[in-house]
N, C-alpha and C positions, 0 to 999 in steps of 0.2 A: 322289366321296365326299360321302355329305349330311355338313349341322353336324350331325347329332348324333355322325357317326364320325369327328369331327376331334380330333385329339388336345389335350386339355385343355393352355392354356394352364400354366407353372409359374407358383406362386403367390409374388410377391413377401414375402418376408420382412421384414417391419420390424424395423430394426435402431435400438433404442430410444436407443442411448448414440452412434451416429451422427450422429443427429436434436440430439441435446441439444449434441455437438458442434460441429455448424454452426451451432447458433441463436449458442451462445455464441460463434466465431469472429465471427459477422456482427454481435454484438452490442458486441463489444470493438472494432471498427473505427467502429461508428456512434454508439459514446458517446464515444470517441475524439477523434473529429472534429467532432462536432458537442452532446456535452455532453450530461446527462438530458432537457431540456426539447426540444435539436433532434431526437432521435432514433424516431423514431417503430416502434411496436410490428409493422405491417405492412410496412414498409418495410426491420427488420432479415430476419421473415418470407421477403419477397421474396428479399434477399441471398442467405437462408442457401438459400433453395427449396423452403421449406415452408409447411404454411398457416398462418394468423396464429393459429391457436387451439390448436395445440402450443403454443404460449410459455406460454397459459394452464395448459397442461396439464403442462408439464412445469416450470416455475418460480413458476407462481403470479400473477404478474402481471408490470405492468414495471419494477413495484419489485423482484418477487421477481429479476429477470434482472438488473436493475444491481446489485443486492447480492451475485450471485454474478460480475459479470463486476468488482467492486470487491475481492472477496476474492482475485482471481487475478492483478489487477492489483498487489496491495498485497502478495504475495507475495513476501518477503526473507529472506536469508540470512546477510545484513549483520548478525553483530551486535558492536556499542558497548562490549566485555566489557575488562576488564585486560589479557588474553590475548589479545586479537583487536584491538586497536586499531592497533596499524602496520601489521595489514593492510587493517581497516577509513579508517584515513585515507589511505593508497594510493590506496586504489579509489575511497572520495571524489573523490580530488585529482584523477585521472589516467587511470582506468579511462572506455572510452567504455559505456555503458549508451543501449542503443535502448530497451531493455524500460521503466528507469525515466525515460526522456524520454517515453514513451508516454504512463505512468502520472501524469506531475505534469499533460499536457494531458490527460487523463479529468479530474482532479481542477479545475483548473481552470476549465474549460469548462463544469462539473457544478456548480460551490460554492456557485451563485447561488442555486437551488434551495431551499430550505430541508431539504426531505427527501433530498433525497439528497445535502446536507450532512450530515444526520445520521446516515446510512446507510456514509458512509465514516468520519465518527470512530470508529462503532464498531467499523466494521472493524477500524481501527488498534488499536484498545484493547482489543479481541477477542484480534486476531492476535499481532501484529507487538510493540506494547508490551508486552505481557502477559509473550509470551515472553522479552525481552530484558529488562523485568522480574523475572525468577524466575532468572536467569542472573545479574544482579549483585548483588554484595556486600554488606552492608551496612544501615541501615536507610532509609528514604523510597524502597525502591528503583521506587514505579510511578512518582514523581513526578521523580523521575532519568532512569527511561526514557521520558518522554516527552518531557523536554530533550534528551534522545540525539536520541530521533525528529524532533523541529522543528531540530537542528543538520543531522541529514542530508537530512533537506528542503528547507531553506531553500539548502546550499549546490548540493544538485542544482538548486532552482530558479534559480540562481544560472549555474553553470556550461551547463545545458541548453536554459534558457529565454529569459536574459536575455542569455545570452553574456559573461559578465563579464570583461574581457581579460587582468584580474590571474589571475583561476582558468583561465582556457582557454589562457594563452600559458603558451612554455616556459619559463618559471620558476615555476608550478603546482608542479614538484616538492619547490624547494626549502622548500613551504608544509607540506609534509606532517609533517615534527616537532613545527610550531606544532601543527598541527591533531591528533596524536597526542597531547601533552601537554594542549589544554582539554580532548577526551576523554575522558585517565584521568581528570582532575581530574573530572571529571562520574562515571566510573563508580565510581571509589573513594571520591566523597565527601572526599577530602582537600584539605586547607587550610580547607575553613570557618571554622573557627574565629579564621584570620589573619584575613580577611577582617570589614570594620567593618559592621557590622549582620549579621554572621553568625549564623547558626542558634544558635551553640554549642551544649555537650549536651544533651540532653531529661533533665528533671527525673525520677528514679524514679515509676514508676506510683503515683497516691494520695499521692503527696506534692506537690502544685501549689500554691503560696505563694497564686494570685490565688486558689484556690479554699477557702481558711484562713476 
């Protein structure tokens, strides 16, 4: 049989949302580990088994790809709400989380950065706050939820990073009432007022004594 009567090879299919998949797989392992500055553009490429110029093509650059493997990392469900708070300090307290152990070394590893410092605040402020912002009660609620946010970061950095032995040994549990009540206090805004330099109420709109 000459080549010309040989039967045509099948033509490989590019499967666009495959491609994007592995890049991002390879990409959340190598900022992971090794943070924005270790991670290099051809070398996640390599991992995933494509060429290094998809990345360009499908995220834009290597900002565009840590910004989207930062929005997936920073993905929660956790939220800080009235209603969700005894199960949100549970999970804090007690729950094992790989996913947000992951996620505090991305962040970590990455913070030095300046830009992709700035590329995960907004993430948070994007995602994550925004939504648990619009979810609670009350008035200052973005500046509430961001105190939610640095309470359940710091004690995940706490519990996953640092190993803290009060949060990781078995009396972790009986922390979770404490951690339930500063909580609500956080998401209801109640007690300010007890409290000595508290906010107390905001003055009606257009009635400001210092602005008289």
């Amino acid at each position: 049989m000459s080549s010309s009567e040989r039967p045509a090879e099948p033509v490989r299919r590019r499967d666009s949302a495959a491609t994007k998949a592995a890049i991002l797989a390879a990409a959340q392992e190598a900022f992971t580990e090794h943070g924005y500055d270790g991670a290099g553009t051809r070398d996640i490429a390599r991992a995933a088994g494509v060429d290094a110029r998809l990345i360009g093509r499908y995220f834009g650059s290597k900002e565009g790809l840590f910004a989207q493997v930062v929005d997936i990392a920073y993905e929660k469900s956790l939220m800080m709400t009235p209603e969700e708070n005894a199960h949100a300090a549970r999970v804090l307290l007690t729950a094992p989380d790989q996913r947000a152990e992951r996620g505090l070394l991305l962040t970590l590893r990455s913070a030095a950065n300046p830009r992709a410092a700035e590329i995960m605040r907004r993430s948070i402020e994007r995602n994550y706050q925004r939504r648990l912002g619009e979810a609670l009660p009350g008035e200052d609620t973005v500046e509430r939820a961001a105190l939610l946010v640095a309470f359940c970061s710091g004690i995940l950095m706490s519990r996953f990073i640092l190993r803290n032995s009060a949060l990781t040994g078995p009396d972790a549990e009986r922390l979770v009432p404490l951690l339930r009540a500063a909580l609500d206090t956080v998401a209801t805004a109640s007690g300010v007022d007890d409290v000595p330099g508290g906010a107390g109420p905001r003055p009606p709109a257009g009635n400001d004594p210092a602005g008289q």
